[in-house]
PDBQT receptor file of N, H, CA, C and O in Angstrom, charges set to zero:
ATOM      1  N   UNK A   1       0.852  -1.172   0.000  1.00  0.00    +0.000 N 
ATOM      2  CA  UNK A   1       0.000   0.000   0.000  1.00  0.00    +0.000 C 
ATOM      3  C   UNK A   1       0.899   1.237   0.000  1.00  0.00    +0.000 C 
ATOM      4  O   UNK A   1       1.833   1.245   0.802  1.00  0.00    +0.000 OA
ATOM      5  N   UNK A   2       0.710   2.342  -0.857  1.00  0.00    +0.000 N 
ATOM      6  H   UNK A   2      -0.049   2.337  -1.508  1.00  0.00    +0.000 HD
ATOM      7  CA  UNK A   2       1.686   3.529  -1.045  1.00  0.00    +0.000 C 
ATOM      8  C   UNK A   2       0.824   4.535  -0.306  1.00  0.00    +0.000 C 
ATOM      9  O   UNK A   2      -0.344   4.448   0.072  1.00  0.00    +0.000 OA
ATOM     10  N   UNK A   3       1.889   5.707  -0.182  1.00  0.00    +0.000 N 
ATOM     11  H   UNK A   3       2.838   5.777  -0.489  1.00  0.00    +0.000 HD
ATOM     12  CA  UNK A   3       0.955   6.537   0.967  1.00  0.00    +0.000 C 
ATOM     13  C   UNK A   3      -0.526   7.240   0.328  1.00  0.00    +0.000 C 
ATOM     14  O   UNK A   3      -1.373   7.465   1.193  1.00  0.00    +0.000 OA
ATOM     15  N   UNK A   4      -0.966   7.660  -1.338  1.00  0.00    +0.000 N 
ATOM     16  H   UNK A   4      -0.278   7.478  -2.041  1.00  0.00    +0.000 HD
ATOM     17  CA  UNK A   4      -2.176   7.713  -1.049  1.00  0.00    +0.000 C 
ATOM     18  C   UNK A   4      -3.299   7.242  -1.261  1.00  0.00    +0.000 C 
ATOM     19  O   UNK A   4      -4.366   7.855  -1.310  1.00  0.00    +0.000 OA
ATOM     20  N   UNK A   5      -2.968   5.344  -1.490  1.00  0.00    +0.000 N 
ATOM     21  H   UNK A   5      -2.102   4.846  -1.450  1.00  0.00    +0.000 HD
ATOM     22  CA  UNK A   5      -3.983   4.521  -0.595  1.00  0.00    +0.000 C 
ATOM     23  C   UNK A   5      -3.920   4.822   0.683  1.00  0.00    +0.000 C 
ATOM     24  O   UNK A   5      -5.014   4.941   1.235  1.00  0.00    +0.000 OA
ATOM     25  N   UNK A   6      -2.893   4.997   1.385  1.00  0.00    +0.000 N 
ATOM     26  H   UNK A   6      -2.005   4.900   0.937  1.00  0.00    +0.000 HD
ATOM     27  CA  UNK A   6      -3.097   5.167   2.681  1.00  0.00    +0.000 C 
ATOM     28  C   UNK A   6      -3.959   6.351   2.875  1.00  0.00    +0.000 C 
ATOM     29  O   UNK A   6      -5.065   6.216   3.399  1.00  0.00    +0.000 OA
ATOM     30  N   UNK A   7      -3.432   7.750   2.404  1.00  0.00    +0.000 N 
ATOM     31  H   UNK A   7      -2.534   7.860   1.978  1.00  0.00    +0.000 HD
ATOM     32  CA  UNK A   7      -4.456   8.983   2.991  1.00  0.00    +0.000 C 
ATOM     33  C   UNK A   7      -6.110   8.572   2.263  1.00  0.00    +0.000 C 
ATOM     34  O   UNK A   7      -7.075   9.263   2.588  1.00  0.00    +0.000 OA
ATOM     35  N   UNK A   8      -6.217   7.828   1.638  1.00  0.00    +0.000 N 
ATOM     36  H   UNK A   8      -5.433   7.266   1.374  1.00  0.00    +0.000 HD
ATOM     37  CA  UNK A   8      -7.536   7.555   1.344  1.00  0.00    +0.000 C 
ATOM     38  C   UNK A   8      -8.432   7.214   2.223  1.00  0.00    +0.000 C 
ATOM     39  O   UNK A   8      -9.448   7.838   2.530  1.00  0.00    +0.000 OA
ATOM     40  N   UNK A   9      -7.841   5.670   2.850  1.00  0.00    +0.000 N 
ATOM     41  H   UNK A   9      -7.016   5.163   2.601  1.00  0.00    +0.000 HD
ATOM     42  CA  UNK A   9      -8.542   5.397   3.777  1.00  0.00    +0.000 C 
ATOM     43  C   UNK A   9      -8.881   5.956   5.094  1.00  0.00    +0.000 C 
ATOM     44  O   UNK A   9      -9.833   5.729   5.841  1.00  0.00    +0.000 OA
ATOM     45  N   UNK A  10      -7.586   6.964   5.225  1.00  0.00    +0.000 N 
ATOM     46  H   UNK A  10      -6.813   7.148   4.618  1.00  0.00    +0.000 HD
ATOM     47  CA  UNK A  10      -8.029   7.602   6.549  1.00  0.00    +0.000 C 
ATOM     48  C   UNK A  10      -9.125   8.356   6.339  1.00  0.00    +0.000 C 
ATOM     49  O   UNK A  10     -10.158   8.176   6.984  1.00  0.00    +0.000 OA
ATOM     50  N   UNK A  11      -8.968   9.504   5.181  1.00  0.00    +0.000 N 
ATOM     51  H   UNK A  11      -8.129   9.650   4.657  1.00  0.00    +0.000 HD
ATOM     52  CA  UNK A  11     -10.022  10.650   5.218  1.00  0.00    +0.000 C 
ATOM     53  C   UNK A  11     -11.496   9.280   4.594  1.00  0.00    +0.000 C 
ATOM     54  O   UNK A  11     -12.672   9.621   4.462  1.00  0.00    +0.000 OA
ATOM     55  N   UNK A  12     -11.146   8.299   4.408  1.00  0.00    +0.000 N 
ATOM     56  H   UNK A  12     -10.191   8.022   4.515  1.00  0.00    +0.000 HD
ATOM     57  CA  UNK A  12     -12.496   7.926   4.204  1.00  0.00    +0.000 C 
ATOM     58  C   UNK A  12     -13.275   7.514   5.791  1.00  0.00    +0.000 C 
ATOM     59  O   UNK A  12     -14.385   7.516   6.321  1.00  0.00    +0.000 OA
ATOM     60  N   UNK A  13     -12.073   7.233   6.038  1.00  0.00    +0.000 N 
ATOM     61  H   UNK A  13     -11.171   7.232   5.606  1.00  0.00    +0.000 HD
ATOM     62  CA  UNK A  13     -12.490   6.378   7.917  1.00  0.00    +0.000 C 
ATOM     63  C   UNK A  13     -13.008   7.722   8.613  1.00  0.00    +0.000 C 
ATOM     64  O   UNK A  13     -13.930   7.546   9.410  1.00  0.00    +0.000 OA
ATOM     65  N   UNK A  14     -12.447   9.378   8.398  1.00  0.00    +0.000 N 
ATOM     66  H   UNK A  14     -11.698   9.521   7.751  1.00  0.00    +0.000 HD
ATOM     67  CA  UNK A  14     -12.925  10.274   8.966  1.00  0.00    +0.000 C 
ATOM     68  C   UNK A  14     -14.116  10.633   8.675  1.00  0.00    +0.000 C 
ATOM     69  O   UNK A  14     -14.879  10.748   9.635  1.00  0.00    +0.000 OA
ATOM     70  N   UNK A  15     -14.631  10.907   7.366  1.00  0.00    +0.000 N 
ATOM     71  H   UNK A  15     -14.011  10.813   6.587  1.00  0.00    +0.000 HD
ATOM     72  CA  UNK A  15     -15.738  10.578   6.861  1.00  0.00    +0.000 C 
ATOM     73  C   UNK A  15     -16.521   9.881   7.514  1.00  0.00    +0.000 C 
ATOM     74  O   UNK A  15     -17.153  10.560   8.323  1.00  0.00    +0.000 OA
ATOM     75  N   UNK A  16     -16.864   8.390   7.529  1.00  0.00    +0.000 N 
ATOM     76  H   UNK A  16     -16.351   7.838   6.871  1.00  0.00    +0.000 HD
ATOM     77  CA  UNK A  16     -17.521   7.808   8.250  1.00  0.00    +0.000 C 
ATOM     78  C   UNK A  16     -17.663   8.141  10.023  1.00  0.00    +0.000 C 
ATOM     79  O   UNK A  16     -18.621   7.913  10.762  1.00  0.00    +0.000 OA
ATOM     80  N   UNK A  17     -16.557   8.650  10.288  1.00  0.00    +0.000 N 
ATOM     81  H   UNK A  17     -15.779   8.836   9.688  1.00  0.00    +0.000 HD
ATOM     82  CA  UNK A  17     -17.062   8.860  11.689  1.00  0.00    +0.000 C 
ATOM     83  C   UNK A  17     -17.901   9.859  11.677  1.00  0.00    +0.000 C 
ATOM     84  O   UNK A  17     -19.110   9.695  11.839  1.00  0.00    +0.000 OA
ATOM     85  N   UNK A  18     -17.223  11.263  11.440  1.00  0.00    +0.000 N 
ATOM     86  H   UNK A  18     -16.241  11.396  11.308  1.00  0.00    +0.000 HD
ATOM     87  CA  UNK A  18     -18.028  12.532  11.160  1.00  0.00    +0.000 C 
ATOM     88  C   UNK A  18     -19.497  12.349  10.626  1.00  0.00    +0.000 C 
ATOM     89  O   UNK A  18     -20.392  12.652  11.416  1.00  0.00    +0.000 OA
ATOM     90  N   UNK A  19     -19.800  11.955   9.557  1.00  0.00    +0.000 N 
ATOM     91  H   UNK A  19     -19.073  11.709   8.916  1.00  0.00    +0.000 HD
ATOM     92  CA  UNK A  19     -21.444  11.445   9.277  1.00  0.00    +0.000 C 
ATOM     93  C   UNK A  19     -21.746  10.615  10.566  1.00  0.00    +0.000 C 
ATOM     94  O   UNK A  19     -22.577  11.143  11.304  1.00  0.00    +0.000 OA
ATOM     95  N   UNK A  20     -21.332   9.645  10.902  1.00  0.00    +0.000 N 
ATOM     96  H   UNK A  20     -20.657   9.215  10.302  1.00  0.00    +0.000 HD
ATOM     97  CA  UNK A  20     -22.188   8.971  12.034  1.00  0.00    +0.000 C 
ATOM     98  C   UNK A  20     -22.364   9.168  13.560  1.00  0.00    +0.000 C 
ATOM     99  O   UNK A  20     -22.855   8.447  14.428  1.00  0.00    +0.000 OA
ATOM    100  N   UNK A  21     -21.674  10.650  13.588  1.00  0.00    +0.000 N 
ATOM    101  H   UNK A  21     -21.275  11.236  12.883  1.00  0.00    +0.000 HD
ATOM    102  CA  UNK A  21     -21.007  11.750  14.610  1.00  0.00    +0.000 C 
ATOM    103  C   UNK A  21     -20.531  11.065  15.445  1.00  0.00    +0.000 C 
ATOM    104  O   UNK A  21     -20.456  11.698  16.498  1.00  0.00    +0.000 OA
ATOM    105  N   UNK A  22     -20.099   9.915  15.541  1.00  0.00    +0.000 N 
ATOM    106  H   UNK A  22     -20.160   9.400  14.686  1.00  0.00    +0.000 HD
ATOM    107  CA  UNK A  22     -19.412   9.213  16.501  1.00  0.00    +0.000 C 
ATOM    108  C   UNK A  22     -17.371   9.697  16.188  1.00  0.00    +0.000 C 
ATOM    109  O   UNK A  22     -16.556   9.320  15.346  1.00  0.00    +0.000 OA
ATOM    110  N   UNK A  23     -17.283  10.791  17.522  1.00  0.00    +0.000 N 
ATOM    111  H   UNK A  23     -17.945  11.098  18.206  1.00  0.00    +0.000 HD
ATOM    112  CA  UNK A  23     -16.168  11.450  17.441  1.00  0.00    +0.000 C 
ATOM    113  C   UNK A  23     -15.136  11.543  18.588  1.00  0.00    +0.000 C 
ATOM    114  O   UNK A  23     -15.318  10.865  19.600  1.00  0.00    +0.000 OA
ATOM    115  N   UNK A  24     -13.887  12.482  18.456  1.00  0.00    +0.000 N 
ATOM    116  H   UNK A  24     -13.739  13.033  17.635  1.00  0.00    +0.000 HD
ATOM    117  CA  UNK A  24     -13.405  12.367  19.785  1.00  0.00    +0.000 C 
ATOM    118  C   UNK A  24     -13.860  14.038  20.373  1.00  0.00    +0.000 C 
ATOM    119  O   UNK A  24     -14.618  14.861  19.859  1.00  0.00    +0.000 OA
ATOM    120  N   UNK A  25     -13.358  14.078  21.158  1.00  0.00    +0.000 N 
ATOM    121  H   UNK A  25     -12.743  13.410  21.576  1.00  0.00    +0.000 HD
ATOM    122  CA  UNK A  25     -13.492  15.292  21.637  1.00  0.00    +0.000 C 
ATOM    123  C   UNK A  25     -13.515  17.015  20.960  1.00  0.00    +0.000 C 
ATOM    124  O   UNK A  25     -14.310  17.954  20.973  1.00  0.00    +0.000 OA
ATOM    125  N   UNK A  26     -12.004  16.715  20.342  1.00  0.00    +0.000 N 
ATOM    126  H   UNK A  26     -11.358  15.952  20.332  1.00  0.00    +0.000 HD
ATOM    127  CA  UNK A  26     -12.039  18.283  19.550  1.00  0.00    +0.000 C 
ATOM    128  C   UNK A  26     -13.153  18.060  18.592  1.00  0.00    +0.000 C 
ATOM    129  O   UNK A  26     -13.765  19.117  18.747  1.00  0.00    +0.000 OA
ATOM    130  N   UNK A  27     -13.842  17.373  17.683  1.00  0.00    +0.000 N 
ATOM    131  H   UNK A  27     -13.345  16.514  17.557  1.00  0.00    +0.000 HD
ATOM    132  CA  UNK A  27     -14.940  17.246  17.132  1.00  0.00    +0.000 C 
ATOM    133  C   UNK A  27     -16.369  17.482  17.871  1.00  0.00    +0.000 C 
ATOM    134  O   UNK A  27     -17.346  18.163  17.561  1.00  0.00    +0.000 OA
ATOM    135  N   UNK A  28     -16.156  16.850  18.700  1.00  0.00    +0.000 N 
ATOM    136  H   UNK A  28     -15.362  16.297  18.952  1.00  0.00    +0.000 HD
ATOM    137  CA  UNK A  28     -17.632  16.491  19.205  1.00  0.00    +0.000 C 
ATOM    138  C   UNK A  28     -18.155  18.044  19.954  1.00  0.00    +0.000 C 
ATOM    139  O   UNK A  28     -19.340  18.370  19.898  1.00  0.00    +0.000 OA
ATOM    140  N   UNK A  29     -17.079  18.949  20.666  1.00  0.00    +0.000 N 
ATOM    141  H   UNK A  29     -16.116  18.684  20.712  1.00  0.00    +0.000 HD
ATOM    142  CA  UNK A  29     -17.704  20.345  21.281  1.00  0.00    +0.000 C 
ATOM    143  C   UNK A  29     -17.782  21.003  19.701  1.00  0.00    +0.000 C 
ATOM    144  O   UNK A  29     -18.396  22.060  19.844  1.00  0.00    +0.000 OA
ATOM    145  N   UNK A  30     -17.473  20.859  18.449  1.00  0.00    +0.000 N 
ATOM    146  H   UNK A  30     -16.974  20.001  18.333  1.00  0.00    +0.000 HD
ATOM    147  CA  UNK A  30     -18.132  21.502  17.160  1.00  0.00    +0.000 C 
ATOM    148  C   UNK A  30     -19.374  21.198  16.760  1.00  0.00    +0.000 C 
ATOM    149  O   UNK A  30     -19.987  22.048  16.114  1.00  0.00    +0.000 OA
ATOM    150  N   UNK A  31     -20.179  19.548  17.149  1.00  0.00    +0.000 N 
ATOM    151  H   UNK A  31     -19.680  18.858  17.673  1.00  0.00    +0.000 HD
ATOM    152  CA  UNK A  31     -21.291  19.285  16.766  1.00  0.00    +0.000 C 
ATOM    153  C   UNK A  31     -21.978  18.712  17.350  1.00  0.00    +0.000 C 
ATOM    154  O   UNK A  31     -21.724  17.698  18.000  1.00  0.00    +0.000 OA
ATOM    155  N   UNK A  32     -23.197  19.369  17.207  1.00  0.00    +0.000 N 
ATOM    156  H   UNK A  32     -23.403  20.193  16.679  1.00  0.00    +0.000 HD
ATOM    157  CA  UNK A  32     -24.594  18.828  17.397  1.00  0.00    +0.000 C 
ATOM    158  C   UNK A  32     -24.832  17.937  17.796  1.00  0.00    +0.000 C 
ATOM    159  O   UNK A  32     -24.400  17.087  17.018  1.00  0.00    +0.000 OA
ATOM    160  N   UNK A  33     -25.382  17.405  18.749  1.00  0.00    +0.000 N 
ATOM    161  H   UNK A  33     -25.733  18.096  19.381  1.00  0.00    +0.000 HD
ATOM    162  CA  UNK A  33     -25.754  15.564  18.851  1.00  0.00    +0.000 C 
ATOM    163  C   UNK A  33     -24.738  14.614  18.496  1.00  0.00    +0.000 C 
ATOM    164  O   UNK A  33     -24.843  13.514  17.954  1.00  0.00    +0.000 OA
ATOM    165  N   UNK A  34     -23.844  15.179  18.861  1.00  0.00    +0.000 N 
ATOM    166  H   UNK A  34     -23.759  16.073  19.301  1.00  0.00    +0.000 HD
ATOM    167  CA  UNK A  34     -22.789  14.115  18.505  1.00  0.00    +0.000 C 
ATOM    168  C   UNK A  34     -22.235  12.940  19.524  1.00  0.00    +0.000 C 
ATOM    169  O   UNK A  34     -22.486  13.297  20.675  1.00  0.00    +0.000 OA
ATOM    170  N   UNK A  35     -21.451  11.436  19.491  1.00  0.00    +0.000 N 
ATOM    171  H   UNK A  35     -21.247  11.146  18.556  1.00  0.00    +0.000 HD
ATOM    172  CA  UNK A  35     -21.167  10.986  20.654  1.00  0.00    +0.000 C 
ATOM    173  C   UNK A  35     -19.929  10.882  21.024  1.00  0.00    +0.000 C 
ATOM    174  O   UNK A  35     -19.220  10.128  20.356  1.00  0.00    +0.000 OA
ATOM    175  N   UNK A  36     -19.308  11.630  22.225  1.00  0.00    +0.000 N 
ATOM    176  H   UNK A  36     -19.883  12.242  22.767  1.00  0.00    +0.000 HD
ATOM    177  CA  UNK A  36     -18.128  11.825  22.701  1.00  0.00    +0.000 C 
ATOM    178  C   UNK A  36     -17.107   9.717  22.700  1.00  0.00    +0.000 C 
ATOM    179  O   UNK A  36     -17.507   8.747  23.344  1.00  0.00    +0.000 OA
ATOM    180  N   UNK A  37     -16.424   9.741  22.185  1.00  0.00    +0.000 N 
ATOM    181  H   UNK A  37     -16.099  10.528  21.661  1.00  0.00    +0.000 HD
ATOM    182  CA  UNK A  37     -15.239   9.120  21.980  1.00  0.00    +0.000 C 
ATOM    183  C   UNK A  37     -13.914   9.149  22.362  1.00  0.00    +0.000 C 
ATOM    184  O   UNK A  37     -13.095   9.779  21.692  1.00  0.00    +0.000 OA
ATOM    185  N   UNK A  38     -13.500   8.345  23.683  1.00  0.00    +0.000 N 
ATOM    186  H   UNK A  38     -14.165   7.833  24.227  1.00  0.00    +0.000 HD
ATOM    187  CA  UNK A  38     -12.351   8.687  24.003  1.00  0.00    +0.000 C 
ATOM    188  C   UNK A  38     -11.055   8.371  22.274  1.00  0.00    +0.000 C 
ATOM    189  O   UNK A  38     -11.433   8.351  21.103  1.00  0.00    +0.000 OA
ATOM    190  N   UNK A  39     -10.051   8.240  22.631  1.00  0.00    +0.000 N 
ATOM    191  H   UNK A  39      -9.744   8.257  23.583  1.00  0.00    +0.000 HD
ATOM    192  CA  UNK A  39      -9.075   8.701  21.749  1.00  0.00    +0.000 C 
ATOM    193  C   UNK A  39      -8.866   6.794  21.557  1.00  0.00    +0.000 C 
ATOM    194  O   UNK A  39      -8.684   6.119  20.544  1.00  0.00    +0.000 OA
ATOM    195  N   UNK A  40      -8.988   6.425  22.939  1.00  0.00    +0.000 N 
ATOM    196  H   UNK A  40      -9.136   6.974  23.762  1.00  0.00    +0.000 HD
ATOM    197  CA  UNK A  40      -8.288   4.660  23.068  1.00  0.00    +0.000 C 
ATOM    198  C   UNK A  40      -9.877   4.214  22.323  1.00  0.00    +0.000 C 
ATOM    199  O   UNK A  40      -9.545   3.290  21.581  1.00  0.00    +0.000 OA
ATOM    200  N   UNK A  41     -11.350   4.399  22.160  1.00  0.00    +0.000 N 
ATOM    201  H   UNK A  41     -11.620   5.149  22.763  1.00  0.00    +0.000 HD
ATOM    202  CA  UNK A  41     -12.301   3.531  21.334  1.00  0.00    +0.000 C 
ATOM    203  C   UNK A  41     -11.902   3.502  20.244  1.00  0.00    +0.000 C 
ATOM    204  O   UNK A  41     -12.504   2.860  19.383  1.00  0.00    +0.000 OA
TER     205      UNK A  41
């Protein structure tokens, strides 16, 4: 895997969190109904 398969999957993995607002902290005091996520889930 070269690095941008790699940055793919991350910003895709961020993606998916962000839509399913399941986040860590610096995210979660930006949005709405969102569910706080330590850093170790």
């Amino acid at each position: 895997m070269g690095w941008t398969e790699a940055a793919d999957l991350i910003v895709k993995g961020m993606e998916g969190a962000i839509n399913a607002k399941t986040v860590t902290y610096d995210f979660e005091r930006l949005m709405e109904g969102a569910k706080l996520l330590k850093c170790s889930e």
